[in-house]
C-alpha positions as CSV (number, residue, x, y, z in Angstrom):
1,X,-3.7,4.2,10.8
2,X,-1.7,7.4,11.0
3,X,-1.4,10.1,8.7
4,X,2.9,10.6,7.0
5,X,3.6,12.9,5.2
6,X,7.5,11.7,2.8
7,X,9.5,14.0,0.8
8,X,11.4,12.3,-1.5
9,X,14.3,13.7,-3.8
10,X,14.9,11.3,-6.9
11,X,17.7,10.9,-9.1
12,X,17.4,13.4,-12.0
13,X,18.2,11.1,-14.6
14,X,15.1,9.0,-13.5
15,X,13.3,12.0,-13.2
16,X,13.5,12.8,-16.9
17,X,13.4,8.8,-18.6
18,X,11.2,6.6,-16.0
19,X,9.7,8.9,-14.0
20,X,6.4,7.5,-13.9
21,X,8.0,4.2,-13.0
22,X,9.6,5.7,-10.0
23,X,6.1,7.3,-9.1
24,X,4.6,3.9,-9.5
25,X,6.8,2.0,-7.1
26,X,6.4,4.6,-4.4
27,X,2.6,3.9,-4.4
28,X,2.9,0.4,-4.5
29,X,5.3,0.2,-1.3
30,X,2.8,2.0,0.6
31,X,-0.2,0.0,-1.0
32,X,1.2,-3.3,-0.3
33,X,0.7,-2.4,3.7
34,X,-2.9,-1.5,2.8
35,X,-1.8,2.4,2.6
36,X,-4.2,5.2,1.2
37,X,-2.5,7.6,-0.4
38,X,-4.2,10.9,0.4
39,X,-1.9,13.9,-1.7
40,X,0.9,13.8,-4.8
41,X,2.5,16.6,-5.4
42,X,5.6,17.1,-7.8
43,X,7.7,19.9,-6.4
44,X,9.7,20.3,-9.4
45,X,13.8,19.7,-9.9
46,X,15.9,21.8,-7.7
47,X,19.5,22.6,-7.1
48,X,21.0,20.2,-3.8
49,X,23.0,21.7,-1.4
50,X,25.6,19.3,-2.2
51,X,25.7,16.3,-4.4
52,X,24.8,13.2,-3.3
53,X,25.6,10.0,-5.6
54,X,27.3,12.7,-7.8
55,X,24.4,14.3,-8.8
56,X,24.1,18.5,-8.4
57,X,20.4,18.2,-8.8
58,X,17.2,16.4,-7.8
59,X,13.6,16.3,-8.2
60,X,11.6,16.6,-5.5
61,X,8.4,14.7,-4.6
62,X,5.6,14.7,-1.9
63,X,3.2,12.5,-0.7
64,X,1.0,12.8,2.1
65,X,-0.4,8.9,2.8
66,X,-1.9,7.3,5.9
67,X,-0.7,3.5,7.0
68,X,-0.8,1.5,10.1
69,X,2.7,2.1,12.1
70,X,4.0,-1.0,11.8
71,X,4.6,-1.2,8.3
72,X,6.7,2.3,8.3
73,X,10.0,0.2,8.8
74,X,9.1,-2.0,6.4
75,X,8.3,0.4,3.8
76,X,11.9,2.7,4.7
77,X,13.3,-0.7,4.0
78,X,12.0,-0.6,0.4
79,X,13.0,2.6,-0.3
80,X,16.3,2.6,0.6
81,X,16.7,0.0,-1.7
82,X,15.5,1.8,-4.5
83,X,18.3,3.2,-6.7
84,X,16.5,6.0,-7.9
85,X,15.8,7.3,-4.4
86,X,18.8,9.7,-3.7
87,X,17.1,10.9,-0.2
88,X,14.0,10.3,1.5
89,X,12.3,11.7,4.9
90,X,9.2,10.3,6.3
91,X,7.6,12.6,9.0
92,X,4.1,11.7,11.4
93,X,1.7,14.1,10.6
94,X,-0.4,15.5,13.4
């Protein structure tokens, strides 16, 4: 297993209403590969440097998690297809 660290901006609509469903889905993608999710951190809403799906804001989420490699694909795969995901960046953590 290797250590990620994934900074995700989500809508701010869903930020505000079903935020905690958003949270939940996150977890569960990375659980479903047998993932451990090491850190949460909510980073607040914050002004984009230009609007993406029409929105001037987002809210902006970290989680530090460890999985085996060959699930990361599978797991970008999921989260792409999550409409409440504006932007998403998974980094290896050394």
């Amino acid at each position: 297993m290797k250590n990620y660290e994934c900074l995700f901006i989500i809508n701010p609509d869903a930020a505000s209403e079903r935020f905690d469903h958003v949270k939940t889905a996150i977890r569960s993608d990375i659980e479903r590969y047998h993932g451990v999710i090491e850190k949460t951190e909510e980073l607040g809403q914050r002004t984009l440097a230009y609007p993406i799906n029409r929105c001037e804001e987002g809210f902006y989420y970290l989680l530090q998690f460890r999985v085996d490699p060959r699930a990361i694909g599978e797991i970008r795969t999921r989260y792409r297809h999550n409409q409440d995901i504006l932007r998403f960046l998974i980094t290896v953590m050394e």
